[in-house]
N, C-alpha and C positions, 0 to 999 in steps of 0.2 A: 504494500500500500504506500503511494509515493504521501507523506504528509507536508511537501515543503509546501508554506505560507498556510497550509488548514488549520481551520480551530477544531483545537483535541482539548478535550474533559477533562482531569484528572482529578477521581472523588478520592480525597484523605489524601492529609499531608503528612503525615506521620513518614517512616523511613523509606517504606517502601513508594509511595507516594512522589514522593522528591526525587526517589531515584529515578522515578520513571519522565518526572517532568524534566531533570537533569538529560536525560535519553533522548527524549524528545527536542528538545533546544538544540542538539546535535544534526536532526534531519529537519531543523529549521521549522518547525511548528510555530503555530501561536497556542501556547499552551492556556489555558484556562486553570486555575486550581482552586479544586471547591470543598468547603471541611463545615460543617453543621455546626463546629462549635466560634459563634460569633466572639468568645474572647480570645482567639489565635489572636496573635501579633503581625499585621500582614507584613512589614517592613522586614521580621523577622523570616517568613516565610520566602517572598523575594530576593532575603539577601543569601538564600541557601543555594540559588541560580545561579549559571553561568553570567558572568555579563555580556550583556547584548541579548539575554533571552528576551523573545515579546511572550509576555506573559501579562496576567493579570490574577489578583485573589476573589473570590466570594467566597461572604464568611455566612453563615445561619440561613438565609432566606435562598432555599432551592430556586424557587420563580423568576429570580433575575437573571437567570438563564436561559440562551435564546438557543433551546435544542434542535431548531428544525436548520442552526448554520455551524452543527458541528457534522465534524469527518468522520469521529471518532471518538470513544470514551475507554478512557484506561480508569479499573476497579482496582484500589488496593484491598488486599488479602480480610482485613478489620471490619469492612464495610460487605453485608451479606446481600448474596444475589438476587434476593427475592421480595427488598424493598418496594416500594411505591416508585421511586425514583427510576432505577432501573428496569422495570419492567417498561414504564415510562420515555423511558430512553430507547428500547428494541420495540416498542408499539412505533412511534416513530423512525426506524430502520436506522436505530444509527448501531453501529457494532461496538458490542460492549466485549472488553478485555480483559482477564488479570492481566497484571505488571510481568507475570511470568511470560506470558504469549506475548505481550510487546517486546520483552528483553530476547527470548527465541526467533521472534520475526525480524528484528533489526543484530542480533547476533551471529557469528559463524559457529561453526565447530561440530564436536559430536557431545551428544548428552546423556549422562546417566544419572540416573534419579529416583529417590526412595522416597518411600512414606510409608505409612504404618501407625498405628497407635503411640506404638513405644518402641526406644530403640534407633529410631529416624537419625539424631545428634550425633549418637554413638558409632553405625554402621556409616555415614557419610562422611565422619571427619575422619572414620579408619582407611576407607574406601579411597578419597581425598587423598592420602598418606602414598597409598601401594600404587595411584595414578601420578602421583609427584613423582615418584621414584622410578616408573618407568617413562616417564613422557618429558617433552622441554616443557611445553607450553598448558598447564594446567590449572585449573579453576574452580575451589569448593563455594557456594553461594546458594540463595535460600534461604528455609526457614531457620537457620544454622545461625542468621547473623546479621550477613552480606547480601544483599539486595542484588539478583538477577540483571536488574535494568545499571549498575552500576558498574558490572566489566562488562558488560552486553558489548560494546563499542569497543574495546581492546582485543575483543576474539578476532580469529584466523580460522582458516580452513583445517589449521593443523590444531587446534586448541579442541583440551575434553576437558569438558566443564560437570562437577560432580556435584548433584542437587536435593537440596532437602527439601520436600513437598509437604506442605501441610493440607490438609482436607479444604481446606478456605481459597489455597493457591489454584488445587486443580480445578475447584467449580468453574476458576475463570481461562481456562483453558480452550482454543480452539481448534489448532493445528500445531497444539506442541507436540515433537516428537522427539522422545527419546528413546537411543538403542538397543539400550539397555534399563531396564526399569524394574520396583522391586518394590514387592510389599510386605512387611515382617509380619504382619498381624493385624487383626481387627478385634477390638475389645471397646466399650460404652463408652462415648468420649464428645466434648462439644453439642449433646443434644438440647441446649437451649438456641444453637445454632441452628443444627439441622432440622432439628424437631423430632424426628424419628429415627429408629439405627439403620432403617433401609434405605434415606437420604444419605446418610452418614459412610454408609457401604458403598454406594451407588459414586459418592465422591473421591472414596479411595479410589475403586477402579477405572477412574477416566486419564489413571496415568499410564493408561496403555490405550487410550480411547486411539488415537491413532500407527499405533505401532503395528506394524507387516509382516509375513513370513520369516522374513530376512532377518528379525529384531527378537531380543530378550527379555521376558520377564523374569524375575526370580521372585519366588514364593514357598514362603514355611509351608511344609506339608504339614506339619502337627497343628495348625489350625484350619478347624470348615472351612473357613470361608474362602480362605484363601487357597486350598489344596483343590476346593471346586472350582473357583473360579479361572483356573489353569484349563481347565475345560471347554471355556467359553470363550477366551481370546485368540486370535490370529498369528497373534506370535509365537515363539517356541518357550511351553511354559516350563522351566528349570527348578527344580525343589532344592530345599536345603532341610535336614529334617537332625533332631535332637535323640529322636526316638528309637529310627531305623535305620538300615542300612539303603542307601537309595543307590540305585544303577542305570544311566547316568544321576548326579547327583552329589550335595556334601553332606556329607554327615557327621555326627559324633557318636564312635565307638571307644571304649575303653581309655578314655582321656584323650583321644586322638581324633583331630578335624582330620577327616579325610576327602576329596576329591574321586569321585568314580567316573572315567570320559567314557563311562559303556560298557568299557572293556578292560580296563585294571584303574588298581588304587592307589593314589598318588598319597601321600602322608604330607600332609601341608604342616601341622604343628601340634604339639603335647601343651594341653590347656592348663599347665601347671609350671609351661613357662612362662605363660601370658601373664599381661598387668592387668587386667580385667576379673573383676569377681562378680560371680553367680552365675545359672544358666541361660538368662535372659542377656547376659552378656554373652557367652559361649554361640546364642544364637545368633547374637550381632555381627560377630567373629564370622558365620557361619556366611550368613546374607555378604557382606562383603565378601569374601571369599567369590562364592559366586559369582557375583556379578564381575569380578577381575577378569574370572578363569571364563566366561562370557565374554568379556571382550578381549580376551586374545592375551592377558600379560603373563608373563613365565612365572611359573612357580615358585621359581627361586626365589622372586623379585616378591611376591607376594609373602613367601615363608618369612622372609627378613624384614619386613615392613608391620607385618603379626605380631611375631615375638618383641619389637622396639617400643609397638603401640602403649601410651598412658592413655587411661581413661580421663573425657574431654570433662573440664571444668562443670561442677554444679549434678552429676551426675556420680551417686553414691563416691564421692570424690573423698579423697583423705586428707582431713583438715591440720588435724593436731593431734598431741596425748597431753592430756593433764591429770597431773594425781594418779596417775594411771589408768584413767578414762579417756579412750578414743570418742575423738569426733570427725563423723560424715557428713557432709555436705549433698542430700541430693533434692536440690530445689527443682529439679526438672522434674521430677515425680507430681507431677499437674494434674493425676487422676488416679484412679484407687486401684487399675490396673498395675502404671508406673510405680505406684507405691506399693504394690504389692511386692515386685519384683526388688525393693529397696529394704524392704523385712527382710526379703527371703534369703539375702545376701548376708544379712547378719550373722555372726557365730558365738557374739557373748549375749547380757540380758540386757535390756534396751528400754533409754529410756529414748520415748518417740516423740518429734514436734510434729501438729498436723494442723489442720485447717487450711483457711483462706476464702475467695470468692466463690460463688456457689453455681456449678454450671450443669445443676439438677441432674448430680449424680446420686447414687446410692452405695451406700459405706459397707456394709454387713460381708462383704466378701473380702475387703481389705482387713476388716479385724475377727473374722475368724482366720487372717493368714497369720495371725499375732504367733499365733501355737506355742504358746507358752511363752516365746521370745521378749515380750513388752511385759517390763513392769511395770511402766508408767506411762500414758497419755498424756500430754501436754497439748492442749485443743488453743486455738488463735483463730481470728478472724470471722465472716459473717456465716461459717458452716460449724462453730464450736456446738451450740444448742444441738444442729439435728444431727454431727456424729455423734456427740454425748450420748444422745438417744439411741441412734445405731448401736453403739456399744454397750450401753446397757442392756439393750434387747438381748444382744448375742450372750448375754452372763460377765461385760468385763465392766470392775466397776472402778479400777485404779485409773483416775481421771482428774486432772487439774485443769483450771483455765486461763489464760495469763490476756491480757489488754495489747502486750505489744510480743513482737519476736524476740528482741533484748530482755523482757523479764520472765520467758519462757526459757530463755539460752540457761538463765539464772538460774530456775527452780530445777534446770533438767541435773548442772550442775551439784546442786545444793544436794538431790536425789542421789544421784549415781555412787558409785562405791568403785574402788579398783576393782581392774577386771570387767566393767561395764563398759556399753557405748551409748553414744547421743546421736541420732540420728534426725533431722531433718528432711522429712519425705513427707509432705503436703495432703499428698493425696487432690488439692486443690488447687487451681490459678492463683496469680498471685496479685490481682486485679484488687482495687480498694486500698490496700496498704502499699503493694511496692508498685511500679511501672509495669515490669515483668518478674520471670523466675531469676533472670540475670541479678538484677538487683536486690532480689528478695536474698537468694546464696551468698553474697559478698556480703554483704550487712550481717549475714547468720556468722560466716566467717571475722567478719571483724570483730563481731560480741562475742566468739570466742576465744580469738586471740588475744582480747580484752581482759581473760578473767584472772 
């Protein structure tokens, strides 16, 4: 779509947002940027621009916008597809975009790309890793961080850009394609978003809505939804499984990832040399893997990139010891799935932080994975009351409530005994108290290293 001198949309100014107005100044737009909330700063928002952008801000009042002389509208990720506005926008024929399909349409290269429940962070910054090491020109971006529309214009023909998809990103999807593509899992997640988990489903898998014959998905067989929907796509659907032995396939047998091409078993690595704890990590390990040995990089290259990997900040991350109590960091545990998996890792008695914003999930699966492990709850933010409840349904009643994260750090603290951990795993957004989970971990992290 050539956009020089057209007026393009771009709804939300937040990071992705800018990046994409930044994008577009590139192919000479007249960008438009428009954010619901009328106390933005607009001086501050234009001065995020290239100079020489034509651009212009609207702040609060949708209406002052003349939809029937735009080209185009780019949706950041925050702002849901199913608004008034939007619809609004394609009644009137204009094509509406995520940031990701403008950053793939005005970008080169080849792409590969995860999403998943959980695990997303972890498999694409490992992934990121084994594609640095074998390639010159390489690119991790997405929900990870780094905004799509912000190396979109430094890519090449010879550039593989390695991408984290969030369920919000694909919705805006039209003719992304990537070569490789990968879903770890589906578990309850954002349904104040989607509404329902078969929206929610339905948005995972449009990261292969365009991929062919010729292209990869990789897919945990140990979950439904996903070892069916390998069924249903066009592409060539590749498992990676915890369980069994898969042929072709990766698997975990006897502490060892292995690789099956069909026809023998390549030994990629013994999961007791890796820096990654638990098996939903092991799975991460897994998925990555795949998707390498999918596009083509030598095993070598992949084994030595494995065994080097740290696990990425904010995820069951290791903080400290004090008193001889360890503290975890895993503020990316944003639902009771991820949090699940941040118990399960545990090996002493635990004292756990949890709450946060409420994205009308349900707790009772997260704390019966307690299994003896938690001594203590330490509940925060606007979901304390209904896990309280959760937890006392299921028989657990060792339960405190603190006002901020600093005087929860405190009482987990005051709790704990040598030989304990302190664990920070949410189970919930971190919306209301911090910006994100980013901020929410480093502040956990500072009121530890504080004590």
């Amino acid at each position: 779509m050539d956009l020089q001198d057209q007026k393009v949309l771009v709804i939300g100014c937040g990071i992705s947002g800018m990046g994409a107005a930044r994008l577009l100044s590139r192919a000479n737009a007249n960008v438009i940027l428009y954010d619901e909330n009328d106390k933005r700063d607009v001086e501050e928002i234009l001065g995020g621009l290239p100079e020489g952008t034509r651009a212009e801000v609207i702040l609060g009042e949708w209406s002052r916008i003349q939809i029937r002389e735009l080209k185009l509208a780019v949706i950041s990720p925050g702002v849901p597809m199913d608004i008034p506005m939007v619809e609004q926008l394609k009644e009137n024929g204009v094509p509406v975009w995520g940031e990701v399909e403008l950053a793939w349409q005005m970008g080169r290269g080849k792409v590969l790309a995860i999403t998943g429940t959980n695990g997303k962070t972890t498999t694409t910054a490992l992934l990121g890793e084994i594609v640095k090491n074998d390639t010159a020109e390489s690119f991790v971006v997405g929900n990870i961080g780094t905004a799509y529309t912000e190396v979109a214009a430094k890519t090449t023909e010879d550039s593989v850009i390695v991408a984290e998809m969030s369920s919000f990103q694909l919705e805006g999807i039209v003719d992304f394609h990537p070569v490789v593509s990968a879903i770890l899992n589906i578990s309850p997640d954002h349904l104040n978003r989607h509404h329902t988990m078969e929206n929610y489903i339905n948005a995972k898998k449009r990261i292969a809505l365009n991929q062919t014959e010729a292209d990869t998905c990789v897919l945990n067989y140990e979950d439904e939804v996903t070892r069916k929907f390998g069924e249903e796509i066009r592409s060539r659907a590749f498992y990676f499984s915890s369980k069994r032995k898969l042929a072709p396939g990766v698997y975990l047998s006897d502490d060892v990832v292995y690789y099956n091409d069909g026809e023998k078993n390549v030994p990629i690595c013994n999961i007791l040399e890796c820096n990654l704890l638990g098996l939903h990590n092991y799975e991460n390990i897994m998925a990555a893997v795949a998707c390498a040995v999918a596009f083509g990089i030598p095993t070598d290259v992949i084994r030595k990139t494995v065994t080097e990997f740290r696990a990425v900040e904010h995820r069951i991350e290791f903080v400290t010891e004090k008193n001889g109590v360890v503290y975890y960091n895993d503020s990316k545990g944003t639902n009771p799935d991820a949090a699940i998996k941040g118990i399960q890792a545990m090996t002493r008695p635990t004292c756990l932080i949890g709450g946060g914003y409420d994205k009308d999930s349900s707790y009772e699966d997260w704390i019966r994975a307690f299994d003896g492990k938690v001594k203590l709850l330490v509940l925060i933010g606007a979901t304390r009351e209904k896990i309280a409840k959760a937890a006392r349904g299921c028989g657990f009643e060792d339960i405190a409530f603190a006002d901020t994260l600093e005087e929860a750090v405190n009482i987990c603290a005051t709790e704990a005994e040598p030989g304990d951990a302190v664990l920070l795993s949410p189970a919930c957004a971190s919306w209301g108290m911090f910006t994100n989970y980013e901020e929410r971990g480093k502040k956990f992290k500072e009121y530890v290293n504080n004590l």
